[in-house]
PDB file of the backbone (N, CA, C, O) and the ligand in Angstrom, with CONECT records:
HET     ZN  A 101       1
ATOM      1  N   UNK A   1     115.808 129.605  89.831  1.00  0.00           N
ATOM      2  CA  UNK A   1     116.477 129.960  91.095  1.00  0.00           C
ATOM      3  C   UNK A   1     117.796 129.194  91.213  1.00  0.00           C
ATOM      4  O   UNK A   1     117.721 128.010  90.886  1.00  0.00           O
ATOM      5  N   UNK A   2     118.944 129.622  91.602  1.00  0.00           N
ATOM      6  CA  UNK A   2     120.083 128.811  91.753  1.00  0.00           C
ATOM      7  C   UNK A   2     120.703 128.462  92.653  1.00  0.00           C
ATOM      8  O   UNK A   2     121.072 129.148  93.607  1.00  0.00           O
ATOM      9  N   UNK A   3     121.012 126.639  92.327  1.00  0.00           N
ATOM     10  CA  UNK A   3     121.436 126.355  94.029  1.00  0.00           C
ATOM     11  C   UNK A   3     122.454 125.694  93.311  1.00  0.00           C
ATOM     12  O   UNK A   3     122.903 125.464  92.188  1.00  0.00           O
ATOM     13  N   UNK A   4     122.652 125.424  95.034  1.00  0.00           N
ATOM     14  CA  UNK A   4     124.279 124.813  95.205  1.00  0.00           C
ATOM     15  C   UNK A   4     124.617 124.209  93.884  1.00  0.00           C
ATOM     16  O   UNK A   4     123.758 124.243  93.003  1.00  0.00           O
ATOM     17  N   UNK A   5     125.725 123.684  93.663  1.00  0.00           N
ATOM     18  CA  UNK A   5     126.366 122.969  92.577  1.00  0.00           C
ATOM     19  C   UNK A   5     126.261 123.727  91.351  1.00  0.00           C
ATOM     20  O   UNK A   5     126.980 123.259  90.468  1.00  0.00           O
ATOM     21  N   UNK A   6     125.546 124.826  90.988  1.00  0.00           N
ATOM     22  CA  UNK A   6     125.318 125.305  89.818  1.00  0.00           C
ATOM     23  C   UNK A   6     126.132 126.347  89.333  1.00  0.00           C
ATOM     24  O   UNK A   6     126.965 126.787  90.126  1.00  0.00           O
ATOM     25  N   UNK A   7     126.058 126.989  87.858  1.00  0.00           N
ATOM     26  CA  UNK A   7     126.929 128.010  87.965  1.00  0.00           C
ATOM     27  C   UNK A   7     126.204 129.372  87.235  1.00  0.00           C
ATOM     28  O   UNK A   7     126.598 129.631  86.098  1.00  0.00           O
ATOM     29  N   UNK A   8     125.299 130.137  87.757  1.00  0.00           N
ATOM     30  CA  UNK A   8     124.842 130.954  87.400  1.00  0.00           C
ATOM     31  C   UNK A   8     125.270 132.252  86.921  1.00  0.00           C
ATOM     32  O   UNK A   8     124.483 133.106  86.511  1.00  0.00           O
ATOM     33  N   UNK A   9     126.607 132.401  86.981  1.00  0.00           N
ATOM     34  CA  UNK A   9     127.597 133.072  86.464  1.00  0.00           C
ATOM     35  C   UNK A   9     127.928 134.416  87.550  1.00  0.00           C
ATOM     36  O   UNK A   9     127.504 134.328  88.702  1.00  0.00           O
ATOM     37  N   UNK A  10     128.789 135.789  87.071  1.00  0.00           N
ATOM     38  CA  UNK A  10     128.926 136.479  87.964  1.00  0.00           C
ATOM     39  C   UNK A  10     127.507 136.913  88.939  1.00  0.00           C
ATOM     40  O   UNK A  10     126.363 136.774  88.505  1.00  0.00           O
ATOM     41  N   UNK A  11     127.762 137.353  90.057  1.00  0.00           N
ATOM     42  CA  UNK A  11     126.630 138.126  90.716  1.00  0.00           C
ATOM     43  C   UNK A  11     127.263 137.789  92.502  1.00  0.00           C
ATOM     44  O   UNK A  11     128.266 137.275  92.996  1.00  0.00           O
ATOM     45  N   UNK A  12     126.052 138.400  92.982  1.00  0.00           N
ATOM     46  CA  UNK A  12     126.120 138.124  94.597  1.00  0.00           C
ATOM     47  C   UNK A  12     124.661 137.482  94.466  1.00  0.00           C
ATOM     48  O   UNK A  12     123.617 137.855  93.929  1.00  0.00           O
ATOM     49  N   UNK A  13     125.061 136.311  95.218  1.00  0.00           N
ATOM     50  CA  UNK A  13     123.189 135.627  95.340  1.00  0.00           C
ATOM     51  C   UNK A  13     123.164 135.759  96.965  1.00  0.00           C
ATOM     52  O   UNK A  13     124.179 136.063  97.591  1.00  0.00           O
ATOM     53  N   UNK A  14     122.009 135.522  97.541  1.00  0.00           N
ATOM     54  CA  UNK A  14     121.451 135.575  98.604  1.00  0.00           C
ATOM     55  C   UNK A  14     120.816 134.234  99.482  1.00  0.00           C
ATOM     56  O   UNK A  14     119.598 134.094  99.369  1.00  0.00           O
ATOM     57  N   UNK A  15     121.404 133.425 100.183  1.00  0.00           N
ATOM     58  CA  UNK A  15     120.554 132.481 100.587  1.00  0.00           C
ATOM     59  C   UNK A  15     119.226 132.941 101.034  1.00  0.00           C
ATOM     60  O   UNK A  15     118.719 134.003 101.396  1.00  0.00           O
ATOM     61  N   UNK A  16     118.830 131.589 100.846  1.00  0.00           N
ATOM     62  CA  UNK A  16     116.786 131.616 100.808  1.00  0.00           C
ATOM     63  C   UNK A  16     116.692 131.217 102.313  1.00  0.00           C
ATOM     64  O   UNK A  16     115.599 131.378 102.855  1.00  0.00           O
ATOM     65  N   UNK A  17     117.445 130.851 102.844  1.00  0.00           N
ATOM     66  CA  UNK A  17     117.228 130.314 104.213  1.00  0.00           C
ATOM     67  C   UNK A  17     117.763 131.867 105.629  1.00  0.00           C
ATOM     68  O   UNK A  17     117.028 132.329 106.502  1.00  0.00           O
ATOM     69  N   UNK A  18     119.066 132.219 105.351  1.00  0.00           N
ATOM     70  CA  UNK A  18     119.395 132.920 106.118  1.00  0.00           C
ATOM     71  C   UNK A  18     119.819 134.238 105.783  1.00  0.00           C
ATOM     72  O   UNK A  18     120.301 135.020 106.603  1.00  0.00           O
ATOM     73  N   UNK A  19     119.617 134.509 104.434  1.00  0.00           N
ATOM     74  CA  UNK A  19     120.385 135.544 103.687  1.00  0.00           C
ATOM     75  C   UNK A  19     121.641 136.405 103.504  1.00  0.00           C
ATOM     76  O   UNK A  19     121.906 137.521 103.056  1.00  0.00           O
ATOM     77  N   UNK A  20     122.407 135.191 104.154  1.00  0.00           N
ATOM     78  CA  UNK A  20     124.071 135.151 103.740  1.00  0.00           C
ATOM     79  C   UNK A  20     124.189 135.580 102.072  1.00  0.00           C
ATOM     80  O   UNK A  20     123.451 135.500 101.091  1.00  0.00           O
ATOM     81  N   UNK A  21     124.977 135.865 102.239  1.00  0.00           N
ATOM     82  CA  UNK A  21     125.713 136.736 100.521  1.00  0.00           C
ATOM     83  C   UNK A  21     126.337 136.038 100.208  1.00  0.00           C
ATOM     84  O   UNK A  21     126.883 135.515 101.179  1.00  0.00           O
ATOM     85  N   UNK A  22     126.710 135.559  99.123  1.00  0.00           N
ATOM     86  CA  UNK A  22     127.991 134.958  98.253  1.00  0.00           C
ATOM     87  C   UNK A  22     128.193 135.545  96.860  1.00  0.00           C
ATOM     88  O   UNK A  22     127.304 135.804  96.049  1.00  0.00           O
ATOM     89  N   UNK A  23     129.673 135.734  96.694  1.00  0.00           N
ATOM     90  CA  UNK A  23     129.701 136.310  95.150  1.00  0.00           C
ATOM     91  C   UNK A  23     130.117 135.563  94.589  1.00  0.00           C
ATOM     92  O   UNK A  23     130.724 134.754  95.291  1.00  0.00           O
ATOM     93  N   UNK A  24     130.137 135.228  92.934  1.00  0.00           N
ATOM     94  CA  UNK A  24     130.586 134.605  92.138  1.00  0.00           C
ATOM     95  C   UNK A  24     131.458 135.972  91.252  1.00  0.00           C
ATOM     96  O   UNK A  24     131.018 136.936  90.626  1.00  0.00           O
ATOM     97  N   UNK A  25     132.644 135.577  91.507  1.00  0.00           N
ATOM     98  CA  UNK A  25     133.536 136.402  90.453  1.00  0.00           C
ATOM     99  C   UNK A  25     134.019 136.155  89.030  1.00  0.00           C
ATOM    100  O   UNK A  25     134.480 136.931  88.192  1.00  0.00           O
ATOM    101  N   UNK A  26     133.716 134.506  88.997  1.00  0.00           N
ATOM    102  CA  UNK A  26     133.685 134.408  87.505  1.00  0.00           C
ATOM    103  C   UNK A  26     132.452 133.486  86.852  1.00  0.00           C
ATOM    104  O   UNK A  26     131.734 132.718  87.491  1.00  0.00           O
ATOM    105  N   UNK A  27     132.401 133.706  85.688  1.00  0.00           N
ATOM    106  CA  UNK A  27     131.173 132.696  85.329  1.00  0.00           C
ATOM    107  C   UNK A  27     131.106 131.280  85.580  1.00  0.00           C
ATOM    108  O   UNK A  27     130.031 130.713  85.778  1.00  0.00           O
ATOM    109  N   UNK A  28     132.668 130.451  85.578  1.00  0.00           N
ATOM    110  CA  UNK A  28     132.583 129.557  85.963  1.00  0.00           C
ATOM    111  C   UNK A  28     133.078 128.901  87.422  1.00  0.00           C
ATOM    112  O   UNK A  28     133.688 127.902  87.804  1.00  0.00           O
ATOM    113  N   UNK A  29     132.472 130.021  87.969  1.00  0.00           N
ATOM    114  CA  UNK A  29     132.211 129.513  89.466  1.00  0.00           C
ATOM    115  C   UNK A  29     131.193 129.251  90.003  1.00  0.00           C
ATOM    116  O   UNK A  29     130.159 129.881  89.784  1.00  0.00           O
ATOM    117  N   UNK A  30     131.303 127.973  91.056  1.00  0.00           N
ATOM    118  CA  UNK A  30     130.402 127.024  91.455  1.00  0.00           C
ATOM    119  C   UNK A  30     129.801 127.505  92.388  1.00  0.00           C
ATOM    120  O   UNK A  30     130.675 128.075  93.042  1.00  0.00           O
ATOM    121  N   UNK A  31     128.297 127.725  93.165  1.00  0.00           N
ATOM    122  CA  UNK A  31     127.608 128.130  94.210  1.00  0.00           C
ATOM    123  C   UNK A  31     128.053 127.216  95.033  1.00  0.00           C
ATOM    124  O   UNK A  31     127.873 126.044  94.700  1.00  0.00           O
ATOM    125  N   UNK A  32     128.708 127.490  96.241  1.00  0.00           N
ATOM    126  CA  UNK A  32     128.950 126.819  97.507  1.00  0.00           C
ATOM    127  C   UNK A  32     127.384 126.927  98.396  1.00  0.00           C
ATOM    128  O   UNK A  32     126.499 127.779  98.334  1.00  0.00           O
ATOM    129  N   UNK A  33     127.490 125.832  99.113  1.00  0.00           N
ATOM    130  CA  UNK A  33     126.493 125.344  99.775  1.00  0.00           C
ATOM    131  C   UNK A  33     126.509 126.838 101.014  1.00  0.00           C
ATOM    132  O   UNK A  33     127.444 127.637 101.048  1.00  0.00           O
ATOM    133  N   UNK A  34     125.284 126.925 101.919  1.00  0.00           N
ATOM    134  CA  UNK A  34     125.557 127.934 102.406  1.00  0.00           C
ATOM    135  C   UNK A  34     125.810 127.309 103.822  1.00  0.00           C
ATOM    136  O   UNK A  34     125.520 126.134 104.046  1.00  0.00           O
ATOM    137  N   UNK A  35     126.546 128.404 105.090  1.00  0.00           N
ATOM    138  CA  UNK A  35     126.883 128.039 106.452  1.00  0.00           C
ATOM    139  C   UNK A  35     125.529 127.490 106.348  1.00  0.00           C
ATOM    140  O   UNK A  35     125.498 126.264 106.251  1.00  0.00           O
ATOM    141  N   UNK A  36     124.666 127.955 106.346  1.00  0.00           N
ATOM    142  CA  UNK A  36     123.445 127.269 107.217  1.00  0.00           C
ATOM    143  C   UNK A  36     122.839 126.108 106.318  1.00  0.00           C
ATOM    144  O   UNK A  36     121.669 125.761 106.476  1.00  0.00           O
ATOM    145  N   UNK A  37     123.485 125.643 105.576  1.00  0.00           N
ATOM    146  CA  UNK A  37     123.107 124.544 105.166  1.00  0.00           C
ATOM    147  C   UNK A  37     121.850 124.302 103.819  1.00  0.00           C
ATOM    148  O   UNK A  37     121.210 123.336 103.404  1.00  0.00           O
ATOM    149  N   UNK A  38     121.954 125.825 103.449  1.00  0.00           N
ATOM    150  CA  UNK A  38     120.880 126.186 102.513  1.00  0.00           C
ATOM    151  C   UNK A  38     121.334 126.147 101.256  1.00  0.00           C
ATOM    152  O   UNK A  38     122.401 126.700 100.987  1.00  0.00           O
ATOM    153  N   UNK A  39     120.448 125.355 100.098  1.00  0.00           N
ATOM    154  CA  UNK A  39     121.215 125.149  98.945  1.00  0.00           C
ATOM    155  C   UNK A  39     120.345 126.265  97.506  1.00  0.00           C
ATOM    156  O   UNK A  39     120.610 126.114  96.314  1.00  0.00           O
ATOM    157  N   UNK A  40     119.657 126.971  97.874  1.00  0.00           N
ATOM    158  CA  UNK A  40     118.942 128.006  97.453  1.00  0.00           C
ATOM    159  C   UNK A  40     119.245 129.057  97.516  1.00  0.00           C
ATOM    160  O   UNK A  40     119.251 129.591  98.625  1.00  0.00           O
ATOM    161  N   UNK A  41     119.633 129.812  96.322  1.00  0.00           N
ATOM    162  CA  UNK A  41     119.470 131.253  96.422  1.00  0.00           C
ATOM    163  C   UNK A  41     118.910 131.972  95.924  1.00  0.00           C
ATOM    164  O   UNK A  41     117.947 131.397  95.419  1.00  0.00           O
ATOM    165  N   UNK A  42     118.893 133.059  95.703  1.00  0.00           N
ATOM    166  CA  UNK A  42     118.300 134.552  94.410  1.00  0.00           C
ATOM    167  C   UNK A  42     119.850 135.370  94.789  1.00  0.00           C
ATOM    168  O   UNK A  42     120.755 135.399  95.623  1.00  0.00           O
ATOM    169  N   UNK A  43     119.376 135.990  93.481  1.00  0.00           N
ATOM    170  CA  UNK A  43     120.322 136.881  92.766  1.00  0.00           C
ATOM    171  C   UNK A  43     120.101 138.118  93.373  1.00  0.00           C
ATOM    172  O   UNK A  43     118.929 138.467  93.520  1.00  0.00           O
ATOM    173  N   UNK A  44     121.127 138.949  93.808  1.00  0.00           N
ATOM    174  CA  UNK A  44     120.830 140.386  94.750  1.00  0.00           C
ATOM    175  C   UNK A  44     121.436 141.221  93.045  1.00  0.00           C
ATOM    176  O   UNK A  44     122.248 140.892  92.180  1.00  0.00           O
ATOM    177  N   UNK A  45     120.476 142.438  93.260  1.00  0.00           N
ATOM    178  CA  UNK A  45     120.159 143.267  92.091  1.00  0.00           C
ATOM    179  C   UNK A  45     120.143 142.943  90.799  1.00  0.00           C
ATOM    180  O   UNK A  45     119.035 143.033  90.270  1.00  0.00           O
ATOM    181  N   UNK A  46     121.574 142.378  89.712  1.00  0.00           N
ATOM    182  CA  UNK A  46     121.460 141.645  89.091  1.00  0.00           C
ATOM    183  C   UNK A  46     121.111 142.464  87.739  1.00  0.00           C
ATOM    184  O   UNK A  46     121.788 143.333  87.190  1.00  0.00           O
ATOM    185  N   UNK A  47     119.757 141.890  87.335  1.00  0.00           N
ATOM    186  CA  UNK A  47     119.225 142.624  86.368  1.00  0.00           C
ATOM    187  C   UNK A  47     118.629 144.242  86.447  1.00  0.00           C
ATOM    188  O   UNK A  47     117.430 144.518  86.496  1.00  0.00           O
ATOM    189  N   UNK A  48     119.601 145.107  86.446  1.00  0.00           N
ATOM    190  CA  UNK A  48     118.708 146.565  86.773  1.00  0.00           C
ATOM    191  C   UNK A  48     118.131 146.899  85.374  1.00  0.00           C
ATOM    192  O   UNK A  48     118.330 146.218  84.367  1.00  0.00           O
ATOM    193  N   UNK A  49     117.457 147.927  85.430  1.00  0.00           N
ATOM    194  CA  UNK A  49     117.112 148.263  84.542  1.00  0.00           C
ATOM    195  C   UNK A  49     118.128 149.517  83.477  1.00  0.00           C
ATOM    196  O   UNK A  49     118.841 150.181  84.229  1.00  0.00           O
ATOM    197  N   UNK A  50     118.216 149.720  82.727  1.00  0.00           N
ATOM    198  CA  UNK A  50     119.126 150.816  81.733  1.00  0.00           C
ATOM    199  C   UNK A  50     119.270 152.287  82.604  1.00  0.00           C
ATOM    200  O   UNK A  50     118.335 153.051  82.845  1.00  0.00           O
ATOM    201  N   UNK A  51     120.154 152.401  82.853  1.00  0.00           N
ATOM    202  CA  UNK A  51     119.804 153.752  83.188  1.00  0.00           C
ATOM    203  C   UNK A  51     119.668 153.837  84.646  1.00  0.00           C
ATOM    204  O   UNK A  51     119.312 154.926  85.096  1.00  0.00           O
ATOM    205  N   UNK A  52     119.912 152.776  85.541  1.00  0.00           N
ATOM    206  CA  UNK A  52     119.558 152.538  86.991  1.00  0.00           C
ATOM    207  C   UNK A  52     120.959 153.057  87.459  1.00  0.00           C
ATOM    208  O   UNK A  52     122.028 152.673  86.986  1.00  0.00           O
ATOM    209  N   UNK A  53     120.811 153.938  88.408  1.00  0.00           N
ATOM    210  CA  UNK A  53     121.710 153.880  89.412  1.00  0.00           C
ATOM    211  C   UNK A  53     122.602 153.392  90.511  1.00  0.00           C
ATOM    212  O   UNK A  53     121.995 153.504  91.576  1.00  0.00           O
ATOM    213  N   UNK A  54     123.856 152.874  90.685  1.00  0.00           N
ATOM    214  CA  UNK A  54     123.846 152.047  91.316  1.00  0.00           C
ATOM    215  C   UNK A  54     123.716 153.203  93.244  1.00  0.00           C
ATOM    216  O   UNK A  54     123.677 152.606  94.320  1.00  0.00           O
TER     217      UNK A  54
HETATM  218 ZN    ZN A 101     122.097 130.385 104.562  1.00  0.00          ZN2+
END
């Protein structure tokens, strides 16, 4: 799961606390802490499967 300080590369993650969005536009960008003070996220869609629609 990826929190603050880390760099999990492109995506939109989701805080675990309030489910604020944040994107990472490049791989080496850093997860900012969230407004609410939440340092946890998940990854919104992410891995689809082949052939998935967006
Ligand atoms: Zn939050």
């Amino acid at each position: 799961m990826p929190k603050k300080g880390e760099k999990p590369g492109k995506g939109t993650y989701i805080c675990q606390e309030c489910g604020a969005e944040q994107t990472l536009r490049k791989e080496t960008e850093t997860l900012q802490g969230c407004v609410c003070e939440g340092t946890e996220f998940r990854e919104k869609g992410g891995r689809k499967p082949v052939g998935a629609k967006k």
